[in-house]
N, C-alpha and C positions, 0 to 999 in steps of 0.2 A: 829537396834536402840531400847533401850528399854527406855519409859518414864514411868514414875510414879508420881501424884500428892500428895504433902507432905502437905499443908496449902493450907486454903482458909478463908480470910476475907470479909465482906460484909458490907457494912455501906450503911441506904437505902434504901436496897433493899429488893423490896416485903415486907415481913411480918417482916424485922429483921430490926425494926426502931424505936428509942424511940419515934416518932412524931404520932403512933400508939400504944403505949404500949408497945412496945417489947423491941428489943436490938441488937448492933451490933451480928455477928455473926462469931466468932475463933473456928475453928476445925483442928486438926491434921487429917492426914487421913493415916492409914497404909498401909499393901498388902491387907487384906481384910476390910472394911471400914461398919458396918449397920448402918443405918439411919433412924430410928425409931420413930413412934407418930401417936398421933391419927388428924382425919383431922384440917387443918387447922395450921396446926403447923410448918408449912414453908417446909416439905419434896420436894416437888416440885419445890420450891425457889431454892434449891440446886440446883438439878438439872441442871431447867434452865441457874442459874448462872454459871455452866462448860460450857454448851453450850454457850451461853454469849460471854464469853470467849475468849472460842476457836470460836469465830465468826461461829457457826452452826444455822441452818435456826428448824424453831420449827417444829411441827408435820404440819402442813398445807403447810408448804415447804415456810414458808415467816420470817422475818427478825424477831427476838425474841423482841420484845416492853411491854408495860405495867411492867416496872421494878419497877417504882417510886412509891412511897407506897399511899396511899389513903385509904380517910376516908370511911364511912358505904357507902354513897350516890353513890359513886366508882369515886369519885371528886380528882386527880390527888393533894398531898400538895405543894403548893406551896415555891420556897427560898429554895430547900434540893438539898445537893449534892450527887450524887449516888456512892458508891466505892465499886466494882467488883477488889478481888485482889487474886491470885493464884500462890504459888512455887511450879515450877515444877523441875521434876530432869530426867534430859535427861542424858543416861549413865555414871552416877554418878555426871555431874554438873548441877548444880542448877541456874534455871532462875522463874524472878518473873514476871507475865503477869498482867495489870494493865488496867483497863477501869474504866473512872470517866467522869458523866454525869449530868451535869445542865442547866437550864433551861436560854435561853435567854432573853435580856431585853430591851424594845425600850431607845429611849435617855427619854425618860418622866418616866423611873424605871418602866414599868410597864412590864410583864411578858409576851412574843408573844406568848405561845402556843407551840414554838420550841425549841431542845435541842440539847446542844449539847456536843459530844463525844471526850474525850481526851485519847489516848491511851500513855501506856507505859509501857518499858521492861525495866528490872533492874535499876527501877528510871527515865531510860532516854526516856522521849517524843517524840514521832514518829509524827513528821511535818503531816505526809499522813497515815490514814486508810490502804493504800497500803501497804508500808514498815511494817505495824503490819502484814499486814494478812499472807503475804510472809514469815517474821519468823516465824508464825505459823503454816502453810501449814507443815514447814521443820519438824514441831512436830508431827501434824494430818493432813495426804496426803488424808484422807478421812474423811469424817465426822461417814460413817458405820461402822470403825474400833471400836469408841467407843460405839454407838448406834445404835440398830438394828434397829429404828422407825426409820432412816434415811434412812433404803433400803425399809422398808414396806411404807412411805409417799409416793411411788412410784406407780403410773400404771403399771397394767403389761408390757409395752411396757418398761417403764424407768426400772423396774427389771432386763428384759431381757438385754437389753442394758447394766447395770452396772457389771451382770454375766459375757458377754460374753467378754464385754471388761476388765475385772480385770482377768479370768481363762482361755481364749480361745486367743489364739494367732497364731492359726495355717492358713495360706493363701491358697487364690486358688488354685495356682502351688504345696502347700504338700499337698493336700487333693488326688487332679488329682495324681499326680507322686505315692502315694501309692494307688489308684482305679483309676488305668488304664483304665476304660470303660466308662470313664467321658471325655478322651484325647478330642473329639470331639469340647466338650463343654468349652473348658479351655479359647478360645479368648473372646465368648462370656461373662464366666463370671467373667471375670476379669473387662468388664466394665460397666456390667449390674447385678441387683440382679435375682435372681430366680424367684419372682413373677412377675417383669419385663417382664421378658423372658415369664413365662406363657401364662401371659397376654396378649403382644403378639402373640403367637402362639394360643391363643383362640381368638384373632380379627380377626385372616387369617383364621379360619375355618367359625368362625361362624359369623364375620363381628361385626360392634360398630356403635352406634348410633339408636333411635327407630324412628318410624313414617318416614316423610318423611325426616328426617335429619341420615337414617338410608344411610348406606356404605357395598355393600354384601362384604360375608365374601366366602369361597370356598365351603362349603355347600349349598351355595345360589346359586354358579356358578354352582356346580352338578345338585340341583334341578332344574335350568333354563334348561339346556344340557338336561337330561332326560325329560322334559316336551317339548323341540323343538322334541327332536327324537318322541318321540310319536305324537305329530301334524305330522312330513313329515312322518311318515311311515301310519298313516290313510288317506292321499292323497294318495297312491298309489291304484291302483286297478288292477285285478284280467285279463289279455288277451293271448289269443290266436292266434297269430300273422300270423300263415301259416292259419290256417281255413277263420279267418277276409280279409286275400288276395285272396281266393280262392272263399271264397262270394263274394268280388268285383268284379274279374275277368268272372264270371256269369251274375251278372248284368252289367254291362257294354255291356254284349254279348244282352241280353234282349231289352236293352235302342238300340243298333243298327237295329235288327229287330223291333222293333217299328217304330222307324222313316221313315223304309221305305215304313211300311205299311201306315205309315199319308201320303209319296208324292204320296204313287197311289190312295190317297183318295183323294188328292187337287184339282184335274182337276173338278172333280164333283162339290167340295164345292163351285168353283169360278164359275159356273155356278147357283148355287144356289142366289150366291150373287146377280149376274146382277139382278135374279127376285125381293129381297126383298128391293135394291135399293132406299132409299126413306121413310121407310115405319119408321123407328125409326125418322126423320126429323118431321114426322105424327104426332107420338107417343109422338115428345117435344114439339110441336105445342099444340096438345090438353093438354096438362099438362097446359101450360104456362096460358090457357085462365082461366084454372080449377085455377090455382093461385092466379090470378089475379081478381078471382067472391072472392074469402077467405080470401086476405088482411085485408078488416074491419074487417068479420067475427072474423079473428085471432087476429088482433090489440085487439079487445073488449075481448073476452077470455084471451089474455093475460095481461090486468090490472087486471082484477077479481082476475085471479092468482097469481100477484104481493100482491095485496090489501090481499088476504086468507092467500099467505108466512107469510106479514109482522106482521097479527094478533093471527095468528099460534106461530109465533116466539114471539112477545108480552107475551102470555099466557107461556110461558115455561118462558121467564123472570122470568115472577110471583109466577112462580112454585120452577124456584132454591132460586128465593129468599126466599119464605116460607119454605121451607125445610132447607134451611141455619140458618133461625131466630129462627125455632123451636129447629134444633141441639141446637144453643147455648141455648137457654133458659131450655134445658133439661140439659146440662151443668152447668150453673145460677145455678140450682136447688140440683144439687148436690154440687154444692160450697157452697150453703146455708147452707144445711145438714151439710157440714163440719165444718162450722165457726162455727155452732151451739153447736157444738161438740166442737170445741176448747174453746168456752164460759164455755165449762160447765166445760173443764180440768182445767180455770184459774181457776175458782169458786173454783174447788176442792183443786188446789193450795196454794188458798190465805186463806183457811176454815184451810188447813196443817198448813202452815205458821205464819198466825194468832195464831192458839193451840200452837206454841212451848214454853215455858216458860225457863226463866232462869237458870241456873244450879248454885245452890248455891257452888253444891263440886267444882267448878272448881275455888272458892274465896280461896282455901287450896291448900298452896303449896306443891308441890307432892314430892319435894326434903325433906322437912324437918317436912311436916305434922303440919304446921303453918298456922293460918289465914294470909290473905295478911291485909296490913291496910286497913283503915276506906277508905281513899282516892283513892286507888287501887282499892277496892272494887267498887266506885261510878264509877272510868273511867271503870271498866270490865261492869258495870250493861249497862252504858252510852252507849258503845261499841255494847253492847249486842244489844239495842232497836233499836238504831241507821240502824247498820244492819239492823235489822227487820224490819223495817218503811221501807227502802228503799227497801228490796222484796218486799214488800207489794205493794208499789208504782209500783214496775215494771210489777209486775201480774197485777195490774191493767190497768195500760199504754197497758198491749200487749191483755187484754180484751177489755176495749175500742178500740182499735184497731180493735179487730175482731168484734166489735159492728157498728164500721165504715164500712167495708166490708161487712156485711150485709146490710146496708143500701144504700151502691153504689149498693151491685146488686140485691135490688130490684129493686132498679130506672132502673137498664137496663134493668131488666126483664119486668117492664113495658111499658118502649121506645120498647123492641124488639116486645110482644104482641100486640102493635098498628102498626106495621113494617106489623105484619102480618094478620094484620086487612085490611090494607090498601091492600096490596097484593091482599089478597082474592077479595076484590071489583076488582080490575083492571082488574085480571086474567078471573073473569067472562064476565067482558064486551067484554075483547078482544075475548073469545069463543061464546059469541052471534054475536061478527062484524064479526067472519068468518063462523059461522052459516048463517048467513043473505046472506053474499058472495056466499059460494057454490049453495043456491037457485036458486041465478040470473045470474050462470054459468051455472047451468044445465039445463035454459030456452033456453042456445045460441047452437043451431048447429055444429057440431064438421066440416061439409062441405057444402055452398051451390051446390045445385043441379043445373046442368046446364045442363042437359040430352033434354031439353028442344028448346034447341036454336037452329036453322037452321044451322050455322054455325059451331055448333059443331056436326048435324047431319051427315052434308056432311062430313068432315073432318073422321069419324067412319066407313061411309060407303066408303070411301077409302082404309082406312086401312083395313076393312073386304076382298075387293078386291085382296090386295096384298097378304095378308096372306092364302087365298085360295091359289094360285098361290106357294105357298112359301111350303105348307104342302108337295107337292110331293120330296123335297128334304129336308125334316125334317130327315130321317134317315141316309141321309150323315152326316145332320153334328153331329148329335148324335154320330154316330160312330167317326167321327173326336175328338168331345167332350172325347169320351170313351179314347181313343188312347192317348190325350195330358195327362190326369189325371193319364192314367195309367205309362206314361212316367215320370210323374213329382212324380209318388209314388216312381217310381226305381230310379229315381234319389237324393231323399232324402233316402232312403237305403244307395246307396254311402255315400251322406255324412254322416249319423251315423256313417258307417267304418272306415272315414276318420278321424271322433273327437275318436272312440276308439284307431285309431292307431296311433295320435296325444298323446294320453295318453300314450301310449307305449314310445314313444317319453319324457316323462314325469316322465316315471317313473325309467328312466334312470338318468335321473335328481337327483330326489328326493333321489335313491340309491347313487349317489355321494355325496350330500348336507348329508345324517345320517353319510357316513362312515368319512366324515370329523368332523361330532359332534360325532361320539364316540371316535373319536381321540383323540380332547379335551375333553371330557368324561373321559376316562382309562388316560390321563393326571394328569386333577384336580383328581381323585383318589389315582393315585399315591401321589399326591402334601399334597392331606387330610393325608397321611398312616406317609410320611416324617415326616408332620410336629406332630401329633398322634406319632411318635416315640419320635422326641426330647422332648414334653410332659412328656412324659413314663421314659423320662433319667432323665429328670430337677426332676421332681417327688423322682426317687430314689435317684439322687444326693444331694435333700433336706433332702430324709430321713438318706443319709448318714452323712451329714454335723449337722443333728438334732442330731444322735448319738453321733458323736463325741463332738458334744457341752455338749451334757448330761454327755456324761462320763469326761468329763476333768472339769467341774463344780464340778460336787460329787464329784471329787478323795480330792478334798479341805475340805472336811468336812468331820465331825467323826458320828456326831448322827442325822443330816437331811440329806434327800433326796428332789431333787429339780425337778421336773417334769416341762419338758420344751416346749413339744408337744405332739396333743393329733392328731388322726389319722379320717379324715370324712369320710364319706360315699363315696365321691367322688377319693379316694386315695390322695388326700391332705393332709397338715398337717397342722395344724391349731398352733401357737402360743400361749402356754400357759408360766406360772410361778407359778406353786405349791409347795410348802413346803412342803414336808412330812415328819412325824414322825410315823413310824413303819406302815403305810399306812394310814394314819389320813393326811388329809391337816390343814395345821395352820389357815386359814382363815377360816373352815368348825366347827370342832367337837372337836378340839386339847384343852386337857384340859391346865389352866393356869399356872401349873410347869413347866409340858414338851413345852409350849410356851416361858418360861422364856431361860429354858434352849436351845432352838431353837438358840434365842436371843443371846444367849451367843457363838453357834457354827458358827452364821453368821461374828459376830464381830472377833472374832477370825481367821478366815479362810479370811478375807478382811486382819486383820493386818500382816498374813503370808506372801499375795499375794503383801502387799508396803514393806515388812523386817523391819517389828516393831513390837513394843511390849506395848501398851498404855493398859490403865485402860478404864474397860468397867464396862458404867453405867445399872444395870438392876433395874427398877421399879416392881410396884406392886409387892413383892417377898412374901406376906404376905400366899398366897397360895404354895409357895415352902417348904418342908421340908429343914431344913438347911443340914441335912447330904447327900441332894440332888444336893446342889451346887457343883462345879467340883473343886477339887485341879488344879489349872493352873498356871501358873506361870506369867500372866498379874493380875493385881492390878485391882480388884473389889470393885466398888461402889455400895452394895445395899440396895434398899430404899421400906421398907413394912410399914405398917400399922398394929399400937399396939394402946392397952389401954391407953397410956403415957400421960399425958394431956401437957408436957413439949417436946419440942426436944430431942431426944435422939440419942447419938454417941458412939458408940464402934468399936475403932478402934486394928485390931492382924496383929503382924507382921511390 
């Protein structure tokens, strides 16, 4: 389909209004169409009014407004009807596109604020917005065919997206079926994307989620696995299992010859006994009396030494706490130091702040290098002080502040000083009350003597008796004595043997319990290596799918290059959309011809990819050589800036 725009009327709009000076606005428009004048002079009016139109969204990507003409103040006039009117010629017949916009009226004639839009095509009224947009659509299937600001209003992401879906039509199943080493991967992604899929495959490694809302991942599981094997295998320890049996079996031999030498000592020892019979009965007898003289004695030592504890313990009260009160107040003192210091920052602050003065250049408008008015000038001055009062205010609000803070912690610093005043007296007294105590402890006796008493006489000289008597069979039971000890050494030998070859026992164990954790070990490795492969495939299968996006994009265009992935450190590919010309990107250093003309191979190559042929508007063309512009066979609109103080149209062809 090829269209072409033949007329366009304006009544109205923008700048082409008698209700401002101006005038409607009738232009013919040929195959090549300039558009001509210096600012101000409705170039852009035009423009918009295609756009208009054909119902296209402005540079900001929102509905095209402010059409209605307005006076200096930018006060919208009121009572004007708008008329937006355009014949087109779609392969050779001719239709007229018509939008007319006035302003609504309450029942009291007075104006709401709201407007509204009448659409119509060859005379006849479209009930609905809809029904216009839809014949329209059948004219311009894109908005980019005419205007290249309508693919650039785009983030990269919308770029990308309107590339691949207007050049790129090739599915899962043909990418796979000619790169057969993706077969693998063909269920997967057919119903998930790539980064998806990644994504994925980096939560099973590395696991998702941080802190304790963290979920391990299989590296998490390796590193647990390898951390248990090294715990059970430093439980194991080092034995000699036939030596450790052949030492037991020795002693055990030992432990037998012993015992028989205690039964042919026994007969002796129980001889021994009959003599001493009595004598330990003696020996608790006199204890009991010796206890019984030391009750008070003991009773009275031990209040002393309750009464020394509790004043002991007193004094170290007084000590944490003095210790504690001075901490803080050497703390106190450093916060001093600080605030003091932040006092001085506002100071510095408000001394800056205060100095700054007005800037008269910023009363000159930087567009036109005009004074602003008288009135302008007083709200900027106004504005100016305003501001400045209220830093002022607030450096000072956050110094009294710190002026505040100084004066709470002196007051603590002096509560705490008395804390520790008070302490100090306590701690002394309680160290003279247990000074005075130990005096009157060390006057008392650690045992009354009772060597004294008749009854403990006799009792002494009994036991002296028995133990004469008892000395002749002292070395039986010595020997006896020797014999059990030595038995009861060999029998703890035994059982050392027995807990090392208990270990033995154990480390049977422990050699079970690794080979089953290296099992799962060389498991989860394998399981890391799988999924580290599908990675490695998804990877190339992006960078194949990136290729082939790039090359069936460019095959559409003659003089740009579009750059559509850039490659990271990590073997990812990252998503871009750069424009290039002869290696320059458009967004970077691309000077504004070869932008123009950029402009020109995008709309074009969009009108290829619907099978039409529409007029494409290119701005700013004031930087374009004219013999720079392309012979094409789509109908160009273009609009530069000249000396002309009037509109100017020339239309060829």
């Amino acid at each position: 389909m090829q269209a072409k725009i033949k007329s366009l009327h304006l009544e109205n709009f923008g700048k082409h209004s008698e209700a401002i000076g101006g005038k409607p606005l009738d232009i013919q428009l040929g195959q090549r169409t300039i558009i001509s004048g210096c600012n101000k002079t409705g170039k852009s009016t035009i423009k918009r009014s295609v756009q208009y139109i054909f119902g296209c969204k402005d540079e900001n990507g929102k509905e095209i407004t402010g059409i209605r003409p307005h006076d200096e103040d930018g006060t919208d006039i009121d009572g004007l009807t708008t008329v937006a009117e355009m014949t087109v010629s779609v392969d050779g017949a001719e239709n007229t596109l018509k939008k007319t916009c006035f302003q609504k009226k309450n029942r009291q004639g007075e104006y709401t604020g709201e407007d509204n839009t009448q659409y119509f095509i060859d005379g006849v009224r479209k009930n609905t917005r809809k029904s216009y947009d839809e014949f329209v659509q059948t004219i311009l299937p894109d908005p980019v065919c005419m205007s290249a600001q309508e693919f650039f209003k785009q983030d990269t992401a919308g770029r990308r997206n309107l590339l691949e879906s207007t050049f790129f039509s090739r599915t899962i199943d043909e990418i796979i079926d000619q790169n057969p080493e993706f077969e693998e991967l063909r269920g997967k992604l057919r119903a998930n994307s790539v980064s998806d899929l990644k994504s994925t495959c980096n939560e099973k490694i590395n696991g998702k989620g941080r802190g304790a809302n963290h979920v391990d991942g299989l590296n998490d599981k390796l590193t647990k696995l390898n951390h248990q094997i090294e715990f059970e295998l430093s439980k194991k320890v080092d034995i000699d299992v036939a030596g450790l049996e052949a030492q037991k079996k020795a002693l055990n031999e030992q432990i037998a010859d012993n015992k028989a030498k205690q039964e042919d000592i026994s007969k002796e020892f129980e001889e021994q006994q009959r003599v001493s019979d009595g004598i330990i009965e003696m020996k608790f007898e006199l204890n009991d009396l010796q206890r019984k003289a030391n009750e008070e004695n003991n009773r009275k030592r031990r209040e002393f030494e309750e009464e020394i504890s509790s004043a002991d313990m007193s004094a170290q009260q007084h000590s944490k706490t003095i210790i504690l009160a001075n901490d803080k107040i050497t703390s106190k003192k450093r916060d001093l130091s600080d605030y003091e210091k932040y006092i001085a920052e506002c100071r510095d602050m408000w001394n800056e702040a205060n100095a700054i003065e007005f800037d008269e250049n910023s009363l000159v408008c930087p567009m036109c290098g005009q004074e602003l008015p008288e009135d302008k000038k007083g709200q900027e001055r106004s504005k100016f002080e305003k501001c400045k009062d209220k830093k002022l205010a607030d450096i000072s609000d956050k110094g009294n502040g710190w002026k505040q803070k100084i004066k709470e912690t002196k007051a603590e610093i002096e509560q705490l000083e008395k804390s520790v005043e008070i302490a100090t007296k306590q701690k002394e007294m309680a160290e003279k009350r247990s000074e005075e105590l130990e005096e009157k402890l060390d006057k008392l006796p650690q045992s009354i003597d009772i060597s004294d008493r008749p009854e403990v006489q006799e009792i002494q000289r009994q036991i002296a008796e028995k133990e004469a008597a008892m000395n002749k069979g002292n070395s039986a039971e010595e020997i006896r004595r020797r014999l059990k000890d030595e038995e009861n050494e060999l029998r703890n030998k035994v059982y050392v043997i027995d807990c090392e070859l208990v270990g033995h026992r154990k480390n049977v164990e422990i050699e079970k319990t690794v080979e089953e954790l290296k099992t799962k070990q060389r498991n989860a490795s394998q399981e890391i290596a799988n999924v580290e492969r599908e990675i490695d495939l998804l990877k190339q299968f992006d960078r194949k799918k990136a290729e082939l996006i790039e090359n069936d994009v460019n095959s559409n265009f003659e003089y740009i290059k579009v750059k559509m992935t850039e490659s990271q450190v990590n073997g990812d590919l990252k998503d871009v959309c750069q424009i290039m010309v002869d290696g320059e990107s458009y967004d970077r250093n691309l000077n504004h011809g070869a932008r123009i003309l950029a402009e020109i191979d995008i709309c074009r190559a969009f009108q290829k990819a619907n099978n039409v042929c529409l007029p494409i508007i290119v701005d700013d063309c004031e930087s374009l050589d004219d013999w720079r512009v392309p012979n094409i066979e789509n109908q160009l609109i273009i609009i530069k800036w000249s000396d002309d103080k009037e509109l100017k149209i020339e239309s060829e062809g």
